[in-house]
C-alpha positions, -999 to +999 in steps of 0.1 A: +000+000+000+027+022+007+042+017-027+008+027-040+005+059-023+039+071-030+031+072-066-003+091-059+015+113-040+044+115-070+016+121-096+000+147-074-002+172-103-017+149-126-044+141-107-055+174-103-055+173-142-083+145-137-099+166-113-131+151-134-129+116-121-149+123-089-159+094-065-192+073-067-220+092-046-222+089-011-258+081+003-278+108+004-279+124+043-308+144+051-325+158+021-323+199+015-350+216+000-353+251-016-313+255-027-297+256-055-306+241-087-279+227-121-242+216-110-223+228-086-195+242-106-194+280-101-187+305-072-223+308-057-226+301-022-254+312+004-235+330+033-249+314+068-257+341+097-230+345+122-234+328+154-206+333+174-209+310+203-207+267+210-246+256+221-234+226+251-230+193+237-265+174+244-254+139+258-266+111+243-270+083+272-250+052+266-243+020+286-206+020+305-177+001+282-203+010+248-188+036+226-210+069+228-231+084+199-205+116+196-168+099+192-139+129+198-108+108+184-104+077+160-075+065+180-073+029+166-083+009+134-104-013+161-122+024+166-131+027+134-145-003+132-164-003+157-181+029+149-185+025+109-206+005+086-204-019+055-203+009+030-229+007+004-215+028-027-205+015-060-168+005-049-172-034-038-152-035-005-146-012+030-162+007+054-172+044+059-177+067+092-196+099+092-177+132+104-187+163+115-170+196+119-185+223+140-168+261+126-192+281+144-161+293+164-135+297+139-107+296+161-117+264+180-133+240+155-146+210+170-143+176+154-169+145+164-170+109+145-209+097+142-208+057+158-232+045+131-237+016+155-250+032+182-282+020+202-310+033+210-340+010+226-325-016+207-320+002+173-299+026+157-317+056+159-311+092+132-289+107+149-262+075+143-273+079+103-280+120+099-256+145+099-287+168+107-298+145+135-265+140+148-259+177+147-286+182+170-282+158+196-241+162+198-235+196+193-270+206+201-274+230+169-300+255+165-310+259+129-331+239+104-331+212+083-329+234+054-305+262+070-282+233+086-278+220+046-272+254+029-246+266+059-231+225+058-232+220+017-237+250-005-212+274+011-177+281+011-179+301+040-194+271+059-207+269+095-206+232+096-187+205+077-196+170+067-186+141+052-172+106+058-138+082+062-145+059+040-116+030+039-107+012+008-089-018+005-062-018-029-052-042-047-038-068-027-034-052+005-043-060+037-043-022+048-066+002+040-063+041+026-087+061+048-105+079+025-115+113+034-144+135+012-179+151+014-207+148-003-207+150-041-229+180-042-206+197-012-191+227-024-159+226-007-125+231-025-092+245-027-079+261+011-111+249+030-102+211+021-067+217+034-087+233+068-105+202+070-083+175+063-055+193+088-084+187+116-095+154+109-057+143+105-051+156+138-084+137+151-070+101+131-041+094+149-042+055+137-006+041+139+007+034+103-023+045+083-028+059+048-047+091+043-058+102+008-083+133-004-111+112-024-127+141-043-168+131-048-178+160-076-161+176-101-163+211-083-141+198-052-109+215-068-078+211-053-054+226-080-037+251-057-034+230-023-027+192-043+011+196-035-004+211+002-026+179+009+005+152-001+027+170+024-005+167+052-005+129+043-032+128+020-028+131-017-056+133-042-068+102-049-099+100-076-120+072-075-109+059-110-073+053-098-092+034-066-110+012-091-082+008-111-062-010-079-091-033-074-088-065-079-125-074-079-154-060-089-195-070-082-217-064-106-244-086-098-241-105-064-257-136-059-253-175-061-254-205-086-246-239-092-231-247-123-200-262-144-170-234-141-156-231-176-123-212-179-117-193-207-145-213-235-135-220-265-168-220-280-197-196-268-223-221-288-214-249-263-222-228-229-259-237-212-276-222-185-260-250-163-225-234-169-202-205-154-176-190-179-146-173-168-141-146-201-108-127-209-140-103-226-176-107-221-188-114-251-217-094-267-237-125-283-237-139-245-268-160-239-285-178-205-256-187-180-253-195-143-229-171-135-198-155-152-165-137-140-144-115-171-106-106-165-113-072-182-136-045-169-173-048-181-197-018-197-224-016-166-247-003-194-239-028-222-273-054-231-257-083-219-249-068-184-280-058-179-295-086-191-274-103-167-293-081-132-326-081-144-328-124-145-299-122-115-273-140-128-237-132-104-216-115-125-183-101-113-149-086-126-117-103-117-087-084-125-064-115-126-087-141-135-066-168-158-072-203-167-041-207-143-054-189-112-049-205-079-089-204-069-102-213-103-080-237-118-091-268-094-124-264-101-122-258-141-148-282-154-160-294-124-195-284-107-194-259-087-209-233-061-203-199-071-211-169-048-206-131-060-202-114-029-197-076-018-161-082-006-151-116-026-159-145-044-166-181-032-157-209-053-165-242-038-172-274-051-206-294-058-226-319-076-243-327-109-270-337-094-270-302-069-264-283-100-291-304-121-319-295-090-307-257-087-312-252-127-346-271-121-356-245-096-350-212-118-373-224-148-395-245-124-423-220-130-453-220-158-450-207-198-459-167-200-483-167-229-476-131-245-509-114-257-513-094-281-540-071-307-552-074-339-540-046-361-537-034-396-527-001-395-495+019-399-491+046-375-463+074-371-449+078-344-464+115-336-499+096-346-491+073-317-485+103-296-520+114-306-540+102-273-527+105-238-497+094-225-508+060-213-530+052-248-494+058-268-473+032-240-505+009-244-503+006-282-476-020-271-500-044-274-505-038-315-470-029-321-444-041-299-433-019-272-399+000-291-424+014-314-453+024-287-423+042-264-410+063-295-447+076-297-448+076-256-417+103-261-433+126-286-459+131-266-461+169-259-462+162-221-428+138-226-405+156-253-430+165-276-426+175-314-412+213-324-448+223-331-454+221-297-443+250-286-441+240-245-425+210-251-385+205-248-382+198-284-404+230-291-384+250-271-347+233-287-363+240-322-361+206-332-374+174-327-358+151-298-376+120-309-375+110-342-398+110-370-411+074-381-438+048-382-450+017-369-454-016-387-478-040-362-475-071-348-501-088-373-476-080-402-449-106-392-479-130-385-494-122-415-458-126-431-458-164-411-488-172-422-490-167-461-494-200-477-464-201-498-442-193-466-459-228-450-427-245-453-408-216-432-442-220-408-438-258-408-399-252-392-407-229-362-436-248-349-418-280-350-387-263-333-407-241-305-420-281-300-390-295-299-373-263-278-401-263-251-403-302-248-362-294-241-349-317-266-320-292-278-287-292-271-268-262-281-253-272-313-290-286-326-303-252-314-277-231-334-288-253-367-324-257-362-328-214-356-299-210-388-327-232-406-355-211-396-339-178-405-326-188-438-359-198-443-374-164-439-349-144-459-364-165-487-399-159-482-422-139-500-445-107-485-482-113-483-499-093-511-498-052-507-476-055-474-443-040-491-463-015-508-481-001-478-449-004-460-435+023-489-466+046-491-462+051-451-424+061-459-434+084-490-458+099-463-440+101-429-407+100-441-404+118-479-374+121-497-354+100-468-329+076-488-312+059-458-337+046-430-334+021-401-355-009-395-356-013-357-375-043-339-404-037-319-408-073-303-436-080-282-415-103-264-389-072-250-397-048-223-423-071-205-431-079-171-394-089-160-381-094-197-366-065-211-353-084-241-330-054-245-305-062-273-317-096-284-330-087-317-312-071-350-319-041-363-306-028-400-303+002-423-319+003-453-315+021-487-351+033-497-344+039-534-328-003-535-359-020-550-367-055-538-357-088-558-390-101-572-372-136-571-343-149-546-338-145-513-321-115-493-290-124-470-275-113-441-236-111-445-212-101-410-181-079-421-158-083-393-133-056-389-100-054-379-104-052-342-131-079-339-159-062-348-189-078-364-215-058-381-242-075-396-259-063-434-287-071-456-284-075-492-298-064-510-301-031-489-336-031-501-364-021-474-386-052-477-353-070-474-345-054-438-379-060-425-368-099-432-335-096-416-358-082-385-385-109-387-356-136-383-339-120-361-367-129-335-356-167-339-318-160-336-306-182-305-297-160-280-332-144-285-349-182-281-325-195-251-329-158-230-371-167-236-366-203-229-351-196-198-379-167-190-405-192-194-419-174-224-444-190-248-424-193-281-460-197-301-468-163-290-440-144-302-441-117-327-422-090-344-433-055-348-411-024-366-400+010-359-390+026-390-375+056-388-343+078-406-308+068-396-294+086-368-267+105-391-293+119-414-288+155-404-250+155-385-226+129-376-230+112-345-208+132-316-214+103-289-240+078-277-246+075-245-275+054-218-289+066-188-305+041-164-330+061-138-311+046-108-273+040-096-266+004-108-251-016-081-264+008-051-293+006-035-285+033-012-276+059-036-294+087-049-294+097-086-286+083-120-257+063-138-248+072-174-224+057-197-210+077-224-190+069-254-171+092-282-180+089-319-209+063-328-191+030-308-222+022-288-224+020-251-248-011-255-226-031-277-195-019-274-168-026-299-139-052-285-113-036-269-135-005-260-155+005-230-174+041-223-175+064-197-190+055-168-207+085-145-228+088-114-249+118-117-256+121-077-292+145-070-320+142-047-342+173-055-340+193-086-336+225-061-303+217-052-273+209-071-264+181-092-229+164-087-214+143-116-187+115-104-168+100-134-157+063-121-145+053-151-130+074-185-141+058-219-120+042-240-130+048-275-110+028-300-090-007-290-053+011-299-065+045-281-053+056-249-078+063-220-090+096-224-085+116-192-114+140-200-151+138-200-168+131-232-193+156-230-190+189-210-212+189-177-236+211-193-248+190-216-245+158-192-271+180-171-294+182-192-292+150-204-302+142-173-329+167-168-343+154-199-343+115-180-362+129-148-388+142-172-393+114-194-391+093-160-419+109-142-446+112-172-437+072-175-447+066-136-481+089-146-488+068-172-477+032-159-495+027-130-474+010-101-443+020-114-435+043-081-458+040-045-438+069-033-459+096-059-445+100-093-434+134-081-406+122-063-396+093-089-367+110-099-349+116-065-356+083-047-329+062-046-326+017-054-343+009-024-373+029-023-377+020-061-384-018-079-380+000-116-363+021-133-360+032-172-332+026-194-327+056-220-309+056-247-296+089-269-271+096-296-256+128-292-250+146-329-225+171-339-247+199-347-256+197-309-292+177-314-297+154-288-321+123-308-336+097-282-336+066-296-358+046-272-368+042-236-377+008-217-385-004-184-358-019-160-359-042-132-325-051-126-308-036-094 
């Protein structure tokens, strides 16, 4: 540990160059009201009202050889110990203490340590989790709720100071760093954090320890006093660097029984009885027990979370080789696997234990999927027509990508330019796209026109043979190749293609270039997002379609491994086939297997609309999930954000995007972004050490989220019990859902929202 310090403390200057790459939001303390509002990145502060004297210290009772509420001096590790608490942020090991520093007489500043396991009538009671309630019963304060926050948060010229010692454990070290920062929207920086370190250092005397300055929002500057705080003991550390040292990472904690497979050789032969150990995760990953990667995973990406919603454990392990001393006697063998918060427990089993435990998680009945009649193509601003909950409900005629488009141009969401109230009246351009909906009943339609029988014949004797669970792998891969070859050879019922192009000539004229986007009604279902399991493809409008001879699909692999997937020709009618099959592609059927999911009921619907780059090249892309992944105790968002058009939810090989936790409770105060991770945009590119996109923008983006997040809980009723008013600023565990956004970000500064769904994973 020592060794790793140093060279923060040698690099001391470059970190304040990363001043960015803030650390994960703390849990939110009491809640202020009636503050600031946008990010916390300028010079306003609210000046508190002098008060000149100490109020007496209002003892807490406690039982003789218990530690009091109020704790004057962290003497000992064994101290802090005993006075902190598992700490619940997004960094997957330590524990964290709450501080606070009473300035009301400047030249006698009194340090106290809140024992967050103190007892009261058998519980812990507020004041051992507040700083506000804490405040009141040790130092016996005076003001308000909402005074104590603005004189404790939005102020340099503070009254009060808070924050935590957080430790975290690096690398391989036995010995933590003491971590010591405020809250993400604190606006503390430069000579004041010298101030406060210099009096909780003096109130730390623990023999041998490691200090470090763990900055938790990008306003937190320290680029006069960094050289300052390495000489007190405690260089800047940003969180990035802390992750960077960690050796192990939870993404998804839990347990399952399965067959550990090191390093696969073929992604084909994996089953949902087996746990693969990756150099990568893969993108194409389908229904496993569990899996551990060597490199770092996109929290955003499809597969991961695909992975949370259905709970598989899912963890990152830094040093994870077919070689490694805790996975190489168990590779092949059947196995117990537990994600936990700290580590990872290996530990052998049985076939017949992991045989029962597989039994268990599809030991439930088939989920027919329902759905409406319907003939008609719709826009997406048609869609919008109705209220709110008539465009989400259109689902049920044309697959829920297509309803959510029209859910977003509503004028209470985003709206269209003509409506002048609306966020996209007021940019002077339209956030959601124009387009149209193709319905369910087309691909059944499609299905069911006699001279496609044959193609009709081969899916309902696979969905037999798939639900009787006769497949192995291998047969599934050939029998679903079968079924979608099938369909690029069949023919369109009579008048589908050409009502398909007089809706484009109509909603879309003059486009060339469009996109052929699935609108399952087997995605974004009662706990079944389906989110990346079906193909989407571009499509050249002016390419007529082959009277005779079948469309194909061809994957042009690029230099750095990745695969992108065409039709030719690059006709429309043939992208709507490359859609269709896509529904029977095998990750698709296993991830509905596994859900229990009817496969007779499935159907394809469309969302045709222009490619992205119509108007501008695409700047970034980037998703924003309505809750901090990993955290229940956190408050705000997580977005990941990636340079250039390398998406965040299939992310090229070798790449992975900006990860950010945008930390808010109310929109009244201000909003803290914490960069965890900086995006790496192309395989042979460095790490960038700057955002992607300027905090401005990443505002809004996430203004733009609470919005769309609190007309959904309106119109989807038990989304929220806590009001749909407050959506936005509860945190993991006072919410089951959350939305998954996601938006390209163009060139010419348009922001276009590609689509919204519902999220249950944690």
């Amino acid at each position: 540990m020592t060794g790793f310090l140093a060279r923060v403390r040698a690099e001391a200057a470059e970190a304040e160059a990363e001043a960015g790459a803030a650390a994960p939001a703390p849990a939110r303390d009491a809640a202020p009201r009636g503050l600031l509002g946008g990010i916390a990145n300028d010079d306003t502060t609210i000046l508190p009202r002098p008060v000149p004297h100490h109020v007496p210290l209002v003892p807490v009772p406690h039982r003789e050889g218990v530690l009091p509420l109020a704790i004057d001096l962290l003497d000992s590790a064994e101290t802090f110990t005993a006075i902190s608490t598992v700490a619940g942020d997004l960094v997957a090991n330590g524990r964290v203490a709450k501080f606070l520093i009473d300035r009301r007489d400047l030249a006698a500043p009194v340090v106290r340590f809140v024992n967050g396991n103190f007892l009261q009538g058998g519980e812990v009671p507020d004041a051992a989790k507040y700083h506000y309630y804490f405040a009141q019963a040790a130092y016996g304060i005076p003001e308000s709720l909402d005074e104590f926050n603005s004189v404790t948060y939005f102020t340099q010229d503070k009254r009060y100071i808070a924050g935590t010692v957080r430790t975290y454990l690096i690398g391989d070290s036995a010995e933590p760093v003491y971590g010591l920062q405020f809250y993400p929207q604190d606006l503390i920086r430069e000579q004041l954090v010298v101030d406060a370190i210099t009096l909780l250092l003096a109130a730390i005397p623990i023999a041998g320890a490691s200090f470090a300055f763990v900055p938790t929002g990008s306003q937190q500057t320290t680029a006069t006093v960094a050289d300052r705080l390495s000489e007190l003991g405690a260089p800047v550390l940003p969180i990035d660097r802390i992750l960077d040292g960690i050796r192990y990472i939870p993404l998804n904690t839990g347990e399952a029984w399965g067959y550990l497979r090191i390093f696969p050789p073929d992604n084909d032969d994996l089953s949902p009885a087996d746990i693969p150990v990756f150099d990568e995760l893969p993108l194409d990953l389908s229904v496993v027990a569990g899996v551990l990667t060597h490199a770092v995973q996109d929290t955003n990406s499809h597969v991961n979370l695909k992975s949370k919603e259905r709970q598989t454990p899912n963890a990152v392990l830094r040093d994870a080789a077919p070689d490694h001393p805790r996975l190489a006697p168990f590779a092949g063998q059947p196995v117990h696997f537990v994600v936990g918060k700290d580590d990872f427990v290996l530990e052998a089993s049985t076939d017949d234990v992991v045989k029962a435990k597989l039994a268990e998680r599809t030991d439930r009945p088939l989920q027919t999927l329902t759905w409406q009649p319907e003939t008609a193509l719709r826009s997406f601003t048609e869609l919008a027509s109705g209220t709110p909950q008539a465009a989400k409900a259109a689902a049920a005629r044309y697959g829920s990508k297509a309803a959510n488009l029209g859910f977003l141009a509503h004028r209470s969401v985003l709206g269209r330019v003509t409506d002048a109230a609306s966020p996209s009246g007021t940019r002077g351009y339209d956030l959601v796209p124009q387009g149209f909906a193709v319905p369910l009943q087309a691909y059944r339609d499609f299905i069911d026109h006699p001279p496609n029988s044959d193609v009709k014949a081969l899916i309902d004797a696979f969905v037999d043979d798939e639900q009787a669970g006769r497949l192995t792998p291998k047969q599934r891969v050939r029998r679903v190749e079968e079924i979608q070859d099938g369909i690029m050879a069949a023919s369109f019922p009579p008048g589908a293609l050409e009502a398909v192009r007089a809706k484009l000539d109509a909603v879309l004229p003059g486009v060339k270039k469009v996109k052929v986007r699935s609108s399952a009604n087997a995605e974004d279902v009662k706990g079944f997002d389906g989110a990346g399991l079906y193909d989407s493809y571009a499509a050249d409008t002016t390419k007529r379609d082959r009277p005779i001879g079948p469309c194909i699909v061809e994957e042009d692999a690029a230099s750095d491994g990745e695969v992108k997937r065409k039709v030719r020709p690059k006709s429309v009618g043939c992208a709507i086939k490359a859609v269709y099959a896509s529904l029977w592609n095998k990750r698709a059927v296993e991830e509905r297997s596994f859900a229990r999911i009817d496969q007779t009921s499935v159907a394809m619907g469309l969302a045709i609309l222009p490619v992205y780059d119509t108007e501008s090249e695409v700047a970034a892309n980037a998703v924003i999930v309505t809750r901090v992944l990993n955290s229940d105790e956190l408050y705000g968002y997580s977005l990941s954000v990636q340079l250039g058009d390398n998406l965040v939810t299939n992310p090229d090989p070798g790449t992975y995007s900006e990860v950010t936790v945008a930390g808010f409770y109310g929109d009244d105060e201000p909003m803290s972004l914490s960069i965890t991770r900086f995006a790496k945009p192309t395989p042979d590119a460095p790490v960038r050490t700057e955002p992607v996109l300027p905090p401005e923008r990443m505002v809004e983006l996430v203004d733009l989220a609470k919005r769309i997040e609190r007309a959904y809980c309106r119109a989807t009723p038990g989304y929220f019990r806590g009001g749909c008013a407050n959506v936005a600023g509860a945190n993991g565990e006072e919410k089951e859902n959350s939305l998954d956004l996601e938006v390209k970000i163009l060139e010419n500064g348009h922001l276009v929202m590609k689509q919204v769904r519902e999220f249950g994973g944690r």
